[in-house]
C-alpha positions in Angstrom: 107.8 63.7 168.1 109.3 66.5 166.3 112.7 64.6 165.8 110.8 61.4 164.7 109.1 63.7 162.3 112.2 65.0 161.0 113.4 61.6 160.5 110.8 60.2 158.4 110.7 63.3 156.3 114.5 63.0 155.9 113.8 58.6 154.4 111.0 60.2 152.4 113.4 62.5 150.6 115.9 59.6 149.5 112.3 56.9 148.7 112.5 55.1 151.7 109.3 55.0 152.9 108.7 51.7 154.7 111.2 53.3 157.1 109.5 56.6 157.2 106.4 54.8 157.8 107.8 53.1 160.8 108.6 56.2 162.1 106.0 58.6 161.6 103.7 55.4 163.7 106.3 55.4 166.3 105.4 59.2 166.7 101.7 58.4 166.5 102.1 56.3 169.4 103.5 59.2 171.1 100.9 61.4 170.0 98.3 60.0 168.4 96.7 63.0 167.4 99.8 64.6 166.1 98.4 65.7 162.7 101.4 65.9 160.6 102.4 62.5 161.2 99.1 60.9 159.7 99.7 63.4 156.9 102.4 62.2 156.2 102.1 58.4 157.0 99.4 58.8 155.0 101.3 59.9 152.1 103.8 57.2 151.9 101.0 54.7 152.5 100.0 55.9 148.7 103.7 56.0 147.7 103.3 52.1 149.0 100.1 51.5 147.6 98.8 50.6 150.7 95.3 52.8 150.2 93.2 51.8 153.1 95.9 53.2 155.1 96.3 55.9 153.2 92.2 56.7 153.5 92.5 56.1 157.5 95.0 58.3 158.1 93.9 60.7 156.1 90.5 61.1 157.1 92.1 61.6 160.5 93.8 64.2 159.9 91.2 65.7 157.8 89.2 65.5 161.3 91.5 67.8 162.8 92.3 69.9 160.0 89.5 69.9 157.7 91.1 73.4 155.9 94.6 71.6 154.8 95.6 71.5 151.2 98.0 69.3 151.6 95.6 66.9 153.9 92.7 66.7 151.3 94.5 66.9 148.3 96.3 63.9 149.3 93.1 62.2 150.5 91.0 62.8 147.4 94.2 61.1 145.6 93.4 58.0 148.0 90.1 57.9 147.3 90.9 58.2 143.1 93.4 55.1 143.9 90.7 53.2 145.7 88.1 53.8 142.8 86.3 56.1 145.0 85.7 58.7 142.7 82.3 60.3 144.7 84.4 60.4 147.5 87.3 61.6 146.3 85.6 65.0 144.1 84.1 65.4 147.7 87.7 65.9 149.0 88.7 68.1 146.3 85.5 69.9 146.2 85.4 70.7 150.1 89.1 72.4 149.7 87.9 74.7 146.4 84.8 75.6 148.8 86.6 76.5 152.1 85.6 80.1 153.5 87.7 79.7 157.1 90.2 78.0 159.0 88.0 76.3 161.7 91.2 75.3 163.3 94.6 76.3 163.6 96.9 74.6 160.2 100.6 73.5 161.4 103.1 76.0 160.8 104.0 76.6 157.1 101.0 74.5 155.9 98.9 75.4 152.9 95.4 76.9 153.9 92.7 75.9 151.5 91.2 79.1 151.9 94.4 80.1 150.8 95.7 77.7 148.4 92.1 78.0 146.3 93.2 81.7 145.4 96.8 80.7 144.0 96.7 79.1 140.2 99.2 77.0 140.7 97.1 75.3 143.8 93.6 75.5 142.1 94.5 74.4 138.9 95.9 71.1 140.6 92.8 71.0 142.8 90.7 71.5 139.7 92.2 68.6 137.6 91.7 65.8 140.2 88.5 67.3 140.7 87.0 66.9 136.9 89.1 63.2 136.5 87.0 62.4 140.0 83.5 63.9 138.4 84.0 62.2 134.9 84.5 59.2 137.1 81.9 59.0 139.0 79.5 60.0 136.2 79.1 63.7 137.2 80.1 65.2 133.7 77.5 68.4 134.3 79.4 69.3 136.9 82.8 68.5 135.1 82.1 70.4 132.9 80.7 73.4 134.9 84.0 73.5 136.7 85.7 73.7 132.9 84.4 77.4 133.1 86.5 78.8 136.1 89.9 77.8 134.1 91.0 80.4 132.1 93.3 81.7 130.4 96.8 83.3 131.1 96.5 81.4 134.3 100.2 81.3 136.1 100.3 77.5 137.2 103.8 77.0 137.8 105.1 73.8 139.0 101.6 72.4 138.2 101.5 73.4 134.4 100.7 70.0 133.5 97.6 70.4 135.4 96.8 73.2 133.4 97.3 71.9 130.3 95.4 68.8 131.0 92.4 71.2 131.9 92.8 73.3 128.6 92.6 70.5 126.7 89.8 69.1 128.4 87.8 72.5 127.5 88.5 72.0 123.8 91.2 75.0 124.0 94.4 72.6 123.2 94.1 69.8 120.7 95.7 66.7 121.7 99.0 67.3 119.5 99.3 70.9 121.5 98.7 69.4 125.4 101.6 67.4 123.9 104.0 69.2 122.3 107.2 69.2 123.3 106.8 66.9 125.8 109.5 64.6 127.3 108.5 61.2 127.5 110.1 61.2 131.1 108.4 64.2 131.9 105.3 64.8 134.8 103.5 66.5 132.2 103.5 63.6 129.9 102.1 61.7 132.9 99.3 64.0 133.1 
């Protein structure tokens, strides 16, 4: 399993995720309860637009590791891609709330618990949340989650993010989230 792992992790580095897929099931038929496999699988079933995968395995391996950043951040995303957006602010919501590890995480995974406490983690947590709030219609609650972003936060990799959520509380005008922006860039994206 481990080796069939490393396989599919080593076609997801160079975008070939069909065959990734294909190996991260033949692991699953090994052990079907491996939970890093349906992470994963999961994962490239978004990168192939294949969402009611994605939400199956997902929801598995939320089942047996309900405290995984990586897990329901990547489920919530499956949720937004399937118009889900109730559902998906659920998944982003549950991680922001975690107060224990009810199970054991894989080694090196991200802990909710964890993660929430990091700004890089809860800013990215925090701008799927609000897009899956405004979605569904929640904008109270949007909004109340506008107040825990402040700033001076240190969101590294995830800066976009925090942009996105700065401008969204009215303390970035449009031209500023924007400046200097690369049109090739994530942040532009964002």
């Amino acid at each position: 399993v481990d080796l069939l792992l490393a396989a599919g992790r080593a076609r997801d580095a160079v975008w070939r995720y069909g065959e990734a897929i294909d190996l991260y099931t033949r692991g699953l038929a090994i052990a079907p309860d491996d939970v890093r496999l349906l992470r994963f699988r999961g994962h490239r079933n978004i990168s192939t637009r294949r969402f009611d995968a994605a939400v199956a395995d997902l929801e598995r391996a939320a089942s047996l590791a309900p405290s995984s950043f990586d897990v329901l951040y990547h489920l919530g995303l499956a949720y937004c891609l399937r118009g889900e957006f109730d559902k998906a602010a659920g998944a982003y919501r549950s991680c922001l709330d975690a107060t224990a590890d009810p199970r054991p995480l894989p080694q090196g995974w991200r802990s909710c618990t964890v993660a929430k406490t990091q700004d890089g983690d809860r800013v990215a947590l925090s701008d799927w949340l609000y897009r899956s709030l405004r979605r569904a219609g929640r904008h109270v609650e949007a909004k109340t989650l506008l107040a825990t972003i402040t700033p001076g936060m240190s969101a590294g990799e995830n800066d976009a993010y925090y942009t996105a959520l700065r401008f969204y509380q009215g303390a970035l005008t449009e031209a500023q989230a924007l400046e200097g922006t690369d049109p090739h860039d994530n942040r532009l994206a964002t």
